[in-house]
C-alpha positions in Angstrom: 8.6 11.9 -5.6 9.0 10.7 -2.3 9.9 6.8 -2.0 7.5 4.3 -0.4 8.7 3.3 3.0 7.5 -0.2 3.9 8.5 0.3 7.8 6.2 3.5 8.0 2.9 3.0 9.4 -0.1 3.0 7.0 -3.2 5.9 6.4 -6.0 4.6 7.9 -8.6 7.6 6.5 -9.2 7.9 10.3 -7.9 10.9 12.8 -5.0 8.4 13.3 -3.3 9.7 10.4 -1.9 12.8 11.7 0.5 10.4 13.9 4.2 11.8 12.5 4.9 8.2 11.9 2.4 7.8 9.2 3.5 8.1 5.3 0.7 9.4 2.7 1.7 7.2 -0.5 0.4 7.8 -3.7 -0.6 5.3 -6.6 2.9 5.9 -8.4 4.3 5.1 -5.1 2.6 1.8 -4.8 3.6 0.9 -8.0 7.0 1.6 -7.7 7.3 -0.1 -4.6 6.1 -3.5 -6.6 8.1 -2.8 -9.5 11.0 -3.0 -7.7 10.3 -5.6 -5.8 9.0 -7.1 -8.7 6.0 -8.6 -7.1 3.5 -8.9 -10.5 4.2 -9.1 -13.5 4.6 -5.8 -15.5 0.7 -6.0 -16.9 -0.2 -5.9 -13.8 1.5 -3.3 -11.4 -0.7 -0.4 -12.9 -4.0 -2.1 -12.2 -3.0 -3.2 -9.0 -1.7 0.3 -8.1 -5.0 2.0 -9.4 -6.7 -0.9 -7.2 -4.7 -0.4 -4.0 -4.8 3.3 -3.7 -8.8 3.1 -3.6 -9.2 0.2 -1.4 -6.2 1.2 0.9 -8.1 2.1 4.0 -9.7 -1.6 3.7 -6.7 -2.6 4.9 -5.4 -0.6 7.7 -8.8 0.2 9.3 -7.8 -0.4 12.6 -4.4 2.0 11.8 -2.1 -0.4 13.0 -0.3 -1.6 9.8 2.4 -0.2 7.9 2.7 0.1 4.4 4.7 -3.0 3.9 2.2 -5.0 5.5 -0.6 -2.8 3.7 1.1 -4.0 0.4 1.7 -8.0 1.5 -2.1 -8.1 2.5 -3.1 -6.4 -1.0 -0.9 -8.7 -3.0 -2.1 -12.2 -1.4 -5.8 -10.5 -1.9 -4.7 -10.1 -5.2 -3.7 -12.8 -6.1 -6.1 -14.8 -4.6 -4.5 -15.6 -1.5 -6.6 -14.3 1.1 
C-alpha cells in the first residue's frame, strides 16, 4: 500500500482532483500516517481514520490543502481544537 504523503495536495471530491499533484489516500493510509506520528492514542486512530476518510472533502473544499494540513485541521477538530 502506498504511503501517505503529507506534502501532496489533498482530494477535494471536485474536478480539481485529477491535478497530477493530488494523492487519493485511503482510511488505512490515514491511520498509518497517525500511528506513526503517533498523534492519538492507539483507541483512537481507527475511529478517527473511519471519521476522516468520510468527512475528508469537508476539509479541502476549496482544493487547496494537502494531506498534511487535511490531517492537522482533522486532528485539532478532533480533538476539540477547532
Amino acid at each position: 500500500m502506498a504511503k501517505l504523503n503529507p506534502d501532496a495536495l489533498a482530494e477535494c471530491g471536485y474536478d480539481l482532483d485529477d491535478r497530477p499533484e493530488v494523492q487519493p489516500v485511503t482510511e488505512q493510509m490515514i491511520r498509518d500516517y497517525v500511528i506513526d506520528k503517533a498523534e492519538l492514542p492507539p483507541y483512537s486512530d481507527r475511529p478517527f481514520a473511519a471519521w476522516l476518510y468520510d468527512a475528508w472533502n469537508d476539509f479541502n473544499e476549496d482544493g487547496t490543502q494537502t494531506n498534511g494540513q487535511v490531517i492537522e485541521g482533522a486532528l485539532a477538530d478532533w480533538r476539540g481544537n477547532k
